[in-house]
C-alpha positions in Angstrom: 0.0 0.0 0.0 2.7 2.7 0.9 4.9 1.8 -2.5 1.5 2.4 -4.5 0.9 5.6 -2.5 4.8 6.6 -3.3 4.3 6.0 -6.9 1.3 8.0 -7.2 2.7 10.5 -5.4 6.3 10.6 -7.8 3.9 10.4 -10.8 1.8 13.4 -9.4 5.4 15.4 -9.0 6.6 14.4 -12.4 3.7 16.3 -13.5 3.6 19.1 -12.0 4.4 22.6 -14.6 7.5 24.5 -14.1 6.3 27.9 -12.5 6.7 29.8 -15.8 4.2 27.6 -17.8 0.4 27.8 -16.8 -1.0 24.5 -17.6 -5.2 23.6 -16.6 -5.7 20.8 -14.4 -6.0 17.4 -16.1 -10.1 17.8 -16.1 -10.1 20.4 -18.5 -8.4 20.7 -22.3 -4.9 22.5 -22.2 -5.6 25.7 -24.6 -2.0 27.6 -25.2 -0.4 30.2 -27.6 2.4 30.7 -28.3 2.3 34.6 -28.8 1.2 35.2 -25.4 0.9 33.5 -21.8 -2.4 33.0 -19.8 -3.5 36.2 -18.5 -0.7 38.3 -20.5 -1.4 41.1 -23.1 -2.0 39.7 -26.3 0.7 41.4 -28.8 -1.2 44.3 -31.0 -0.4 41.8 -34.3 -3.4 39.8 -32.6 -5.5 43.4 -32.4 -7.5 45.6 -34.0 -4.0 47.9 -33.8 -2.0 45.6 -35.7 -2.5 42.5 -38.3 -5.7 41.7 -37.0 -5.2 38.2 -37.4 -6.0 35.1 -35.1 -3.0 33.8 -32.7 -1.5 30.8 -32.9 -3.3 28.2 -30.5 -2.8 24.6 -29.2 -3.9 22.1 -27.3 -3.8 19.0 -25.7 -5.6 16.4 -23.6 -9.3 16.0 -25.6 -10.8 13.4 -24.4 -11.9 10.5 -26.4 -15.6 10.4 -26.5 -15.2 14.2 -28.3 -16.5 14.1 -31.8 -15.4 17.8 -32.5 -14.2 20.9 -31.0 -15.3 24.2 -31.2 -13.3 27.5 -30.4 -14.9 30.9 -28.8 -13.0 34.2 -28.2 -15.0 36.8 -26.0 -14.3 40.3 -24.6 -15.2 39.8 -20.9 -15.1 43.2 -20.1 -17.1 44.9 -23.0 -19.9 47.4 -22.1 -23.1 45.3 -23.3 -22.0 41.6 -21.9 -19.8 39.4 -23.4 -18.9 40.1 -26.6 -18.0 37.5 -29.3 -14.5 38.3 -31.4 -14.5 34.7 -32.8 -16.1 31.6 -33.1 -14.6 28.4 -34.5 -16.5 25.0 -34.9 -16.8 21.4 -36.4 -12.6 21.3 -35.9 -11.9 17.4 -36.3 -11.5 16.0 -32.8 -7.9 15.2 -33.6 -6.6 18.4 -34.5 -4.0 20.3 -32.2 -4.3 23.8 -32.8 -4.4 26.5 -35.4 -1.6 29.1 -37.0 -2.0 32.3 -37.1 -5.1 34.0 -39.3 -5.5 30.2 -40.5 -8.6 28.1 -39.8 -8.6 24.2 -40.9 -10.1 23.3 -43.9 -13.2 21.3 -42.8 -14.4 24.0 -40.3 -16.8 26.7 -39.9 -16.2 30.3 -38.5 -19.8 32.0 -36.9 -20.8 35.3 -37.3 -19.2 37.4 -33.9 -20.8 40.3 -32.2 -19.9 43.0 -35.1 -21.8 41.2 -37.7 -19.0 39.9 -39.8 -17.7 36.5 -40.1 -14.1 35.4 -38.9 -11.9 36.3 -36.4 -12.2 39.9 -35.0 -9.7 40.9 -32.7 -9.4 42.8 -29.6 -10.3 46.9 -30.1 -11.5 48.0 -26.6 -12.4 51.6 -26.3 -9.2 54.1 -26.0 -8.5 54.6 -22.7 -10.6 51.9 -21.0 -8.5 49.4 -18.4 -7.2 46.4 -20.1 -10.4 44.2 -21.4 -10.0 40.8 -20.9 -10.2 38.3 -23.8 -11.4 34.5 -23.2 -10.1 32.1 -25.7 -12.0 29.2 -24.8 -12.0 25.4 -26.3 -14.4 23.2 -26.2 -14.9 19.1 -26.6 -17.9 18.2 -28.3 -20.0 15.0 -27.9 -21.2 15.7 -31.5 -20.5 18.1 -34.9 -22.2 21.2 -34.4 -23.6 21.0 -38.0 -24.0 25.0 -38.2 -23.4 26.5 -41.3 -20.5 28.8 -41.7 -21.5 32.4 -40.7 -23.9 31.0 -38.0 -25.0 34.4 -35.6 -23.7 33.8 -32.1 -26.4 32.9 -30.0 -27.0 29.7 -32.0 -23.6 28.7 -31.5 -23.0 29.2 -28.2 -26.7 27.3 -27.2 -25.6 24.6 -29.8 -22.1 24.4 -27.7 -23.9 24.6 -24.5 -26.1 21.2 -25.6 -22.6 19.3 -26.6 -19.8 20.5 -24.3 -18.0 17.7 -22.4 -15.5 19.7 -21.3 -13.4 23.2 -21.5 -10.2 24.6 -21.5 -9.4 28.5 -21.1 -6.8 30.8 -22.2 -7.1 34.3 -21.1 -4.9 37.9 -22.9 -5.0 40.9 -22.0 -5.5 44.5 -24.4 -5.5 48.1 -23.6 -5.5 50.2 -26.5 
């Protein structure tokens, strides 16, 4: 009993992140950039100040039962609730993450919260604090089956009927 106890223990330590990398806990998907760190500033390429293109993004650990995965960015700081910069979904369950401004071939991209379709980035007001942005994965029991350009609340109710699990990455933008 104490050797089994020891080598879950070890194991536990072997996993355990170096301080400098945030990592989710082994319930939830591991969503990562490499442009920025969780709860960072997101680099103005990324922004409505720059390129305005998507980051790059990975993860890790989606469970198998997921059929698909679906991607949301929101502005949790915006004036009229949560607004939606991006939504990605029907990405194959065994993808690992997106380049930058690219978006694999068999997926779809919603509508976000200024009407368009595709990946809007951060542009909070001039002068407001620093808006947070929520990049947030999600494993899906099933394809979503939207058509590209679907309006937002129909995607985040159809991810809300599928979602097994989550993972989070959070930037930070002050214009």
């Amino acid at each position: 009993m104490a050797a089994v106890f020891a080598a879950t223990i070890a194991g536990c330590a072997a996993d355990e992140p170096a301080q400098d990398t945030p990592r989710p806990t082994r319930t939830t998907l591991g969503l990562f950039s490499s442009a920025f760190l969780d709860g960072s500033t997101i680099p103005a390429r990324y922004t409505c100040d720059g390129e305005n293109v998507s980051p790059p993004l990975a993860w890790s650990r989606v469970p198998a039962r997921a059929r698909s995965l679906a991607l949301t960015v929101e502005d949790q700081d915006a004036p009229t609730g949560a607004f939606l910069h991006w939504s990605v979904y029907d990405l194959p369950r065994g993808s690992s993450g997106l380049s930058t401004g690219r978006v694999l071939p068999d997926a779809a991209e919603g509508e976000n919260s200024s009407g368009t379709s595709g990946y809007d980035g951060p542009c909070p007001p001039k002068g407001d604090d620093a808006h947070r942005y929520r990049f947030r994965l999600y494993a899906l029991d099933a394809e979503l089956g939207l058509p590209p350009g679907a309006a937002p609340d129909p995607v985040r109710e159809a991810i809300a009927r599928h979602a097994i699990t989550n993972g989070t990455l959070t930037g930070r933008y002050r214009r």
